[in-house]
C-alpha positions as CSV (number, residue, x, y, z in Angstrom):
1,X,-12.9,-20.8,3.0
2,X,-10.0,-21.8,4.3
3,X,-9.0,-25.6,4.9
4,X,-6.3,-24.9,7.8
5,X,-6.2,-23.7,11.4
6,X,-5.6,-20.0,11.5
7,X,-3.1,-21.5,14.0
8,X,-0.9,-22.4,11.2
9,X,-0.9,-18.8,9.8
10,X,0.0,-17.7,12.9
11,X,2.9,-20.1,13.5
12,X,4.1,-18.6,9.8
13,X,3.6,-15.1,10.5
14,X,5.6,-15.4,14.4
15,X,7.9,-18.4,13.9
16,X,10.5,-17.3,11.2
17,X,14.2,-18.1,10.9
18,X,17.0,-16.5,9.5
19,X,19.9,-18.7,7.1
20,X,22.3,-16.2,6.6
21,X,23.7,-15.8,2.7
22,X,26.5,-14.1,1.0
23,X,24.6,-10.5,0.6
24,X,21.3,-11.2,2.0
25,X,19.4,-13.3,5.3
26,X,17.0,-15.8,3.9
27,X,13.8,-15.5,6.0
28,X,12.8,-19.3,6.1
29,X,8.8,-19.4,7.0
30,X,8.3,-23.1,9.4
31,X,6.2,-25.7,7.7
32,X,3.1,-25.4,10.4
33,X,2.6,-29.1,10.1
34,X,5.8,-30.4,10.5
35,X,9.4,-29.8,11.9
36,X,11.3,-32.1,10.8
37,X,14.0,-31.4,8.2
38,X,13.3,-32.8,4.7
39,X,9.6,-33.5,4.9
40,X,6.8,-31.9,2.9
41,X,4.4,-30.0,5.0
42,X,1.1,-32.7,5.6
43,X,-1.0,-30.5,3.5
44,X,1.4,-29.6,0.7
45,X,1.7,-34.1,0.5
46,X,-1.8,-34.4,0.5
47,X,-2.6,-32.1,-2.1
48,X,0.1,-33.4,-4.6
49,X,-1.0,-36.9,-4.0
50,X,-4.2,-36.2,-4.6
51,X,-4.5,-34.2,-7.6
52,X,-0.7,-36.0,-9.9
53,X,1.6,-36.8,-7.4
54,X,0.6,-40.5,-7.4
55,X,-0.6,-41.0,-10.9
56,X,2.8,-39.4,-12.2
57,X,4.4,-42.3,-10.1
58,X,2.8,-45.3,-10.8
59,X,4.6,-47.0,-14.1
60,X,1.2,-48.0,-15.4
61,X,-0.7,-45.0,-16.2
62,X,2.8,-44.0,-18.4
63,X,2.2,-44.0,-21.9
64,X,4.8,-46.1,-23.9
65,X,6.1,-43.8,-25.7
66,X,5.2,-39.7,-24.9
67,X,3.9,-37.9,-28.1
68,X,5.1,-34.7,-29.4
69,X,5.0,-31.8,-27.3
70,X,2.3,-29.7,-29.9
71,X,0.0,-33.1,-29.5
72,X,-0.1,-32.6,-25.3
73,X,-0.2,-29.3,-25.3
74,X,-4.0,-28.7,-24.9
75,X,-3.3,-31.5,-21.9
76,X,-0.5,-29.2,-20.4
77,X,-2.3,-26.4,-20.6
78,X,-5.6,-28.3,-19.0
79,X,-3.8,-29.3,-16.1
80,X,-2.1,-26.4,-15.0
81,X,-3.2,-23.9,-12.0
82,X,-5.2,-25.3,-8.8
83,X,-8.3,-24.6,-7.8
84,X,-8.5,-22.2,-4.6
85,X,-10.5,-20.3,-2.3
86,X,-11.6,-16.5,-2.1
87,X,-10.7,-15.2,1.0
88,X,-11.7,-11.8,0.9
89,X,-14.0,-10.2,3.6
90,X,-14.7,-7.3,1.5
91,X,-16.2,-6.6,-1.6
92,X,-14.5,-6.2,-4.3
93,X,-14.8,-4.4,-7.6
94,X,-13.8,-5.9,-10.9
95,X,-13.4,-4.4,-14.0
96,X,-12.0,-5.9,-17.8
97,X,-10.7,-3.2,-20.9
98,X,-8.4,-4.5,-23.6
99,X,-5.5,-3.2,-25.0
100,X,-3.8,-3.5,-28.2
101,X,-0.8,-1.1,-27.9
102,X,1.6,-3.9,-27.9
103,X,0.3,-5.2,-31.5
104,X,-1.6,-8.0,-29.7
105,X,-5.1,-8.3,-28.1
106,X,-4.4,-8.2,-24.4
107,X,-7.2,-8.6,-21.8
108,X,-6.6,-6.2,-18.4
109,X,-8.5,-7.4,-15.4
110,X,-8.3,-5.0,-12.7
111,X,-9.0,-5.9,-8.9
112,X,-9.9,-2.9,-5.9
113,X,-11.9,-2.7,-2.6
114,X,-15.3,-1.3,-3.0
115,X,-14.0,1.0,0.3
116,X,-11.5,2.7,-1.4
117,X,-13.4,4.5,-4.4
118,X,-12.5,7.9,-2.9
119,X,-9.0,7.5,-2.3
120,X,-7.1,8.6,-6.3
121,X,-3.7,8.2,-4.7
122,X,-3.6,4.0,-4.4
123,X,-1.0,2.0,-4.7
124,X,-0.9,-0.7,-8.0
125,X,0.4,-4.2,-8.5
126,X,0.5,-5.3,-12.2
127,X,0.3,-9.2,-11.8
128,X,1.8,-11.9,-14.7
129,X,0.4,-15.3,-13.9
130,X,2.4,-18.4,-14.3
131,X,2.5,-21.5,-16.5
132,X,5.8,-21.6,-18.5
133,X,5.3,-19.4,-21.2
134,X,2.9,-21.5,-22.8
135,X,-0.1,-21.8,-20.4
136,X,-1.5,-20.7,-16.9
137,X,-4.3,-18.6,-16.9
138,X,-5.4,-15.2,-15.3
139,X,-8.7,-16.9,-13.7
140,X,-6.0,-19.2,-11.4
141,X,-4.3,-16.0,-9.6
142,X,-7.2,-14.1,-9.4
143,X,-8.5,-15.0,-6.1
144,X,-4.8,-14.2,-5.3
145,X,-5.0,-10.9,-6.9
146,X,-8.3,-10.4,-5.0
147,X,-7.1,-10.8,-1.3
148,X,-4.1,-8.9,-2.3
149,X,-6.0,-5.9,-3.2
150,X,-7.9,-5.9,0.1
151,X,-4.9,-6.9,2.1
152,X,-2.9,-3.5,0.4
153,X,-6.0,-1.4,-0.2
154,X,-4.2,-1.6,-3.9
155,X,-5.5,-1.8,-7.4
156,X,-4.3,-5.0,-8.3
157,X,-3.8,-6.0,-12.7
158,X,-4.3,-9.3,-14.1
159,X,-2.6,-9.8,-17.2
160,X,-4.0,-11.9,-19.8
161,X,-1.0,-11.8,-21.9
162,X,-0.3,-13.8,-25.1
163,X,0.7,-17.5,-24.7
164,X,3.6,-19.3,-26.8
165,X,3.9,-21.2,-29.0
166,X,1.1,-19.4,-31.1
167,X,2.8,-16.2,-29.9
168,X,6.7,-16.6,-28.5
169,X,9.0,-14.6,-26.9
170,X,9.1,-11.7,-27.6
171,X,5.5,-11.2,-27.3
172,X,4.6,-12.0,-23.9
173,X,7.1,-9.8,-22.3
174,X,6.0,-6.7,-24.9
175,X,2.7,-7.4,-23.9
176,X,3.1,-7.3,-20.2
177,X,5.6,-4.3,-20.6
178,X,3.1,-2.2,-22.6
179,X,0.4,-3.0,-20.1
180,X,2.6,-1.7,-17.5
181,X,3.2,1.2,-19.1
182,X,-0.1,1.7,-20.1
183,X,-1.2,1.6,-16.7
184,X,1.5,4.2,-15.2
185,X,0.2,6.6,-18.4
186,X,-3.2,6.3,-17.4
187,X,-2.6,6.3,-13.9
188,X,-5.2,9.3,-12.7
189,X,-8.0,7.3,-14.4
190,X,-7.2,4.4,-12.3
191,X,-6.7,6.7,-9.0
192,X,-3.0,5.2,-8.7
193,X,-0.3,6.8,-7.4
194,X,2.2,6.4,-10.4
195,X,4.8,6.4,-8.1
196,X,3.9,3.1,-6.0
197,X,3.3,1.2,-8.9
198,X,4.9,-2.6,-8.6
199,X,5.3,-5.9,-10.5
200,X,4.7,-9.1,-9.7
201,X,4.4,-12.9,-10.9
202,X,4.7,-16.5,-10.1
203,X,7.5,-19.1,-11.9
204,X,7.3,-17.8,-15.8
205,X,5.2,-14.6,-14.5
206,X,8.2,-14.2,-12.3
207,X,10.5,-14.1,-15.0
208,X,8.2,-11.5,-16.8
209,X,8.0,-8.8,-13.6
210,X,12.2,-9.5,-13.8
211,X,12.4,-8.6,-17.2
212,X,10.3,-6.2,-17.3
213,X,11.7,-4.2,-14.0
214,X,15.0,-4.7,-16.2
215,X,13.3,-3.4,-19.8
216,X,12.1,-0.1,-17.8
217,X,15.0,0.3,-16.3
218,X,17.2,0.4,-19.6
219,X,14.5,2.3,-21.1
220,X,13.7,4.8,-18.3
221,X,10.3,4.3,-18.2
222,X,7.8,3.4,-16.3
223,X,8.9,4.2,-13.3
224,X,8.5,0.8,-11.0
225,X,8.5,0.7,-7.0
226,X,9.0,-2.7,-5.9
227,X,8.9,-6.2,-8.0
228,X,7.6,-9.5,-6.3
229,X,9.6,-12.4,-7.7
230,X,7.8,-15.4,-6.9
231,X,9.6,-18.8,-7.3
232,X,10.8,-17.1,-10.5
233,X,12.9,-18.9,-13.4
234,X,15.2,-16.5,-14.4
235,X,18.1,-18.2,-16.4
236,X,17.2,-20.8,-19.2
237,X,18.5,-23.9,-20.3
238,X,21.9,-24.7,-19.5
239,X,23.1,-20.7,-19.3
240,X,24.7,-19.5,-15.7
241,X,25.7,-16.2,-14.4
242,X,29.6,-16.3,-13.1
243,X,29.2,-18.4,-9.3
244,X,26.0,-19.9,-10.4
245,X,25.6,-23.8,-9.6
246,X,22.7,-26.2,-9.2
247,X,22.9,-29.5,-7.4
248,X,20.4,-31.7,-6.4
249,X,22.5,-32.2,-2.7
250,X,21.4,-28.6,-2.5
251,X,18.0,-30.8,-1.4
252,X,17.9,-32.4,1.8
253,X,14.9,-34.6,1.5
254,X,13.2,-37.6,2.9
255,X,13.3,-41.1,2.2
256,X,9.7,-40.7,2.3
257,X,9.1,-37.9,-0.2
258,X,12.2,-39.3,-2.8
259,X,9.7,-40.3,-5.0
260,X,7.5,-37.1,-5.3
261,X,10.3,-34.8,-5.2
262,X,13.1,-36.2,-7.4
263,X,10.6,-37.4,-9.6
264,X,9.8,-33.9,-11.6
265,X,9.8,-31.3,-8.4
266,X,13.2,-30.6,-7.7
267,X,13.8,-31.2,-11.6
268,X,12.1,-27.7,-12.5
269,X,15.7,-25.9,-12.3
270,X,18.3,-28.5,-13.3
271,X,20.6,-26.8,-16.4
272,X,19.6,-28.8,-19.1
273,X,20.7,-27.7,-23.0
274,X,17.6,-25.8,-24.0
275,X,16.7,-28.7,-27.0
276,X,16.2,-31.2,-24.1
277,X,13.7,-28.7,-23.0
278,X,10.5,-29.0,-25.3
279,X,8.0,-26.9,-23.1
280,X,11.1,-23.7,-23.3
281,X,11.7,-24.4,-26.8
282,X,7.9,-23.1,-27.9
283,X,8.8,-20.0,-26.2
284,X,12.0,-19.6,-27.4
285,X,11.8,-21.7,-30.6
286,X,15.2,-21.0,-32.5
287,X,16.9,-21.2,-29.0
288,X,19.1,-17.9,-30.0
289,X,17.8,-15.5,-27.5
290,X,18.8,-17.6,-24.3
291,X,21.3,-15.1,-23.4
292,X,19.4,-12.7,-23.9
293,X,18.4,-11.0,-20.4
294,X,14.6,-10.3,-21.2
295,X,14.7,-14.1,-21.3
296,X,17.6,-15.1,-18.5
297,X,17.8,-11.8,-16.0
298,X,20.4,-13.4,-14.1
299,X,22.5,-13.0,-17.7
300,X,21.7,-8.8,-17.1
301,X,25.4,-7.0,-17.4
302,X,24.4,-5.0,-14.3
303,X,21.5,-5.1,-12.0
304,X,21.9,-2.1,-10.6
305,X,19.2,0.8,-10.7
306,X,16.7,-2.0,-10.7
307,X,13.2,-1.7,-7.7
308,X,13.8,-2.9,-4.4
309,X,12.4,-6.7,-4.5
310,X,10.3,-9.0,-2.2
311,X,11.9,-12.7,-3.5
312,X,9.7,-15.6,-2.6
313,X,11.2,-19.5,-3.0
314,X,9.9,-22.5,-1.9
315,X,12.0,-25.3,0.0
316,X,11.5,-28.3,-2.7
317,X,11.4,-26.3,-5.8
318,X,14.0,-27.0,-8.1
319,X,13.8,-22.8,-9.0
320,X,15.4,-22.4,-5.3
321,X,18.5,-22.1,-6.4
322,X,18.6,-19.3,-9.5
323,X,15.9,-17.7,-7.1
324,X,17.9,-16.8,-4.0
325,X,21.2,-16.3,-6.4
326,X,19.0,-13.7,-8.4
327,X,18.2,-12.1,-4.8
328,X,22.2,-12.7,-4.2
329,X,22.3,-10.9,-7.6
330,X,20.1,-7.9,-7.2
331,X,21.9,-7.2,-3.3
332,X,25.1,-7.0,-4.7
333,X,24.2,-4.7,-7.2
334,X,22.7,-2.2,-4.3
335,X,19.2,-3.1,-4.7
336,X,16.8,-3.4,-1.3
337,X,16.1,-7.0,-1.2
338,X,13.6,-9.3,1.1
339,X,14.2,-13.3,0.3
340,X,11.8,-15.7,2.0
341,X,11.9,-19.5,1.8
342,X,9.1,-21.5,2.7
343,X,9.9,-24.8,4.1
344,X,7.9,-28.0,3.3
345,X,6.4,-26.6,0.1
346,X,7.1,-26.9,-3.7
347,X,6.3,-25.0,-6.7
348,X,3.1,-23.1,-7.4
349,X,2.2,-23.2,-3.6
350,X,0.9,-20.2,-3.9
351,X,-2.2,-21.5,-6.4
352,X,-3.4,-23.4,-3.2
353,X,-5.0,-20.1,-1.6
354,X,-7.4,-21.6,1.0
355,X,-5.3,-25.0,0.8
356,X,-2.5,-24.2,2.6
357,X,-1.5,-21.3,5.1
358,X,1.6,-20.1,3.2
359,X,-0.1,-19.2,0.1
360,X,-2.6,-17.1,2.4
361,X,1.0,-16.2,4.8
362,X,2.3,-15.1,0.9
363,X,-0.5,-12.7,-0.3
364,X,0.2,-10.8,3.8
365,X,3.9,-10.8,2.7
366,X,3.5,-9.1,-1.0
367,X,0.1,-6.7,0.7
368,X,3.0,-5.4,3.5
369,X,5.5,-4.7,0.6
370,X,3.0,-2.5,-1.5
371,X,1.9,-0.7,1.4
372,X,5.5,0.1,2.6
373,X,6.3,2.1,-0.9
C-alpha cells in the first residue's frame, strides 16, 4: 500500500540535483510535494503532526518536571519506529536462528525472494535497526528489509541485537560484528556470495554498519563490499574530527516549520558534553569510550581500506552535518563514496515505507548498490 502518487517516486528517481562538496557531489533528491526552500515535504508535516509533532509543542501536555531517564525508558522505547507498509510484489521467505557466539542471545531474521532459491551465489545485506542504542526494534525495518530483498534479489539480515542500558557498548557492536561474521562463515548455507556481502543501518544502526566496516577492517576479517550509512550518528557528545563544525545556520528553514524543527529535529546533532546527554549516557555509561572510534568513526586515525559507501542524509536532520563530513571523510581517505540528501524530510524517514515516496525512492537506492558489487 502505498499512500502517494507513483508520480512522486518518479519525480525522486528523474529530478535530482547536484551540491557540489569538498571531495564529493551531494545528490540532493526534490521534495515531490514542494519546491520551495525550507519547507517540509506536505507528507513528511502531516505525519509529524499527527503522530508528536504537535503534542511535543503544546506547553500543556509537558510534564513539570521530566523524571529520570531509567523511569521513561519503557515510554522511549514505546514510541520509537513508525508503522509502515509492505510493498513487496513477491513472496518472500523468512526465516529466524539465534546465535550466541558473541556471549549474548542474538535473534537473526533473514529475508529472500521465494524466486531465488536456486541461485547459491546471492548477494547479502546485514541490517542494524535504529533507535539510539537503547531501543528500535527489528519488526520496524523489516518491511524495509523485505522490499530490499526483492528489489536486490539479496538475502537481507535483521539483527536483533542487545539494547543498552541492560547491555551497553560494547555489546551491541560485538553482537552485530559477530553476526556479520557468522554470516560470511556460513555463507554457502545461506547461498551468499561471501564476496558481495554489505552492511547497513539507520541513525544508531548507522553507527554500527560504521564501526563495524572499521572493526573488520582493523581486524582483516570479514571481508565487507559496500556499507549503507543511513542518517548515521557517528561522533558523540561534544567530540569533533579536525574541520568538523555544527551550526544551526547550516538549516535554512521556514517560519512555518520553526517550531517543529528547532524544537528537537534539528537538535539530534548539536555537540553537547555527553552528561547533558542522558539517552547516550546508558550506552556509554562511564562516558570514557567517546573517543573511541567503535563509538565516534569520525574519531578513526585513518579511513582508508574501508568498503565503498552509499551515504544517505536527510535535509532537516540535525545528523546532516557529521553525515556528509563522514562521506567528506571516507572520500578523502580514497574510499568510493555515493552521498544523497533528501530535501523536505527529517530523521527516521525511512520508517515511513508506504508514507512517503523517499523511504520507498531509499530502499531503490540501497537495492541498486547491492546489485552493483
Amino acid at each position: 500500500m502505498r499512500k502517494y502518487p507513483l508520480e512522486h517516486l518518479d519525480r525522486l528517481r528523474t529530478g535530482s540535483s547536484v551540491l557540489p562538496g569538498k571531495s564529493i557531489e551531494i545528490i540532493v533528491k526534490p521534495s515531490p510535494g514542494e519546491d520551495r526552500p525550507g519547507y517540509l515535504d506536505p507528507a513528511e508535516f502531516a505525519s509529524l503532526n499527527e503522530h508528536w509533532a504537535g503534542k511535543a509543542n503544546n506547553p500543556e501536555e509537558q510534564p513539570a518536571e521530566m523524571p529520570p531517564i531509567e523511569v521513561m525508558l519503557p515510554a522511549i522505547r514505546e514510541s520509537m519506529g513508525f508503522p509502515n507498509y509492505n510493498l513487496n510484489t513477491v513472496e518472500i521467505h523468512t526465516r529466524y536462528e539465534e546465535l550466541t557466539g558473541s556471549g549474548n542471545q542474538v535473534g537473526l531474521w533473514r529475508h529472500y525472494p521465494r524466486k531465488s532459491n536456486g541461485n547459491a551465489k546471492r548477494p547479502a545485506l546485514v541490517f542494524f535497526h535504529g533507535g539510539g542504542w537503547i531501543g528500535g526494534s527489528v519488526y520496524t525495518v523489516e518491511n524495509i528489509c523485505r522490499l530490499i530483498a526483492e528489489l536486490a534479489d539479496a538475502v537481507v539480515f535483521n539483527v536483533d541485537y542487545s539494547l543498552a542500558p541492560e547491555k551497553p557498548f560494547p555489546h551491541g557492536l560485538n553482537d552485530n560484528f559477530n553476526a556479520v561474521k557468522h554470516i560470511c562463515d556460513h555463507a554457502e548455507a545461506y547461498g551468499i556470495d561471501p564476496e558481495r556481502i554489505a552492511v547497513g543501518g539507520d541513525s544508531a544502526g548507522g553507527n554500527y554498519a560504521a564501526a563495524v566496516a572499521l572493526k573488520a577492517r582493523d581486524e582483516g576479517s570479514p571481508r565487507i563490499a559496500l556499507q549503507v550509512l543511513i542518517y548515521p550518528c557517528v561522533v558523540m557528545g561534544d567530540a569533533a574530527a579536525e574541520g568538523y563544525e555544527w551550526k544551526e545556520e547550516f538549516f535554512d528553514t521556514a517560519p512555518e516549520h520553526e517550531g517543529i524543527l528547532r524544537g528537537g529535529l534539528l537538535a539530534l546533532g548539536k555537540p553537547k558534553k555527553l552528561q547533558d546527554d542522558p539517552v547516550a549516557m546508558l550506552y556509554l555509561p562511564d562516558g570514557k569510550e567517546i573517543d573511541n572510534p567503535y563509538v565516534s568513526p569520525m574519531l578513526a586515525d585513518s579511513h582508508a581500506g574501508l568498503p565503498r559507501a552509499l551515504v544517505v542524509g536527510a535535509e532537516f536532520d540535525g545528523l546532516r552535518v557529521q553525515t556528509e563530513f563522514y562521506a567528506e571523510q571516507l572520500a578523502q581517505a580514497g574510499v568510493e563514496v555515493k552521498c544523497l540528501r533528501y530535501k523536505g524530510m527529517t530523521h527516521a524517514f525511512m520508517d515511513k515505507l508506504g508514507h512517503v515516496a523517499q523511504a520507498e525512492d531509499l530502499c531503490i537506492e540501497i537495492a541498486e548498490a547491492i546489485k552493483a558489487l
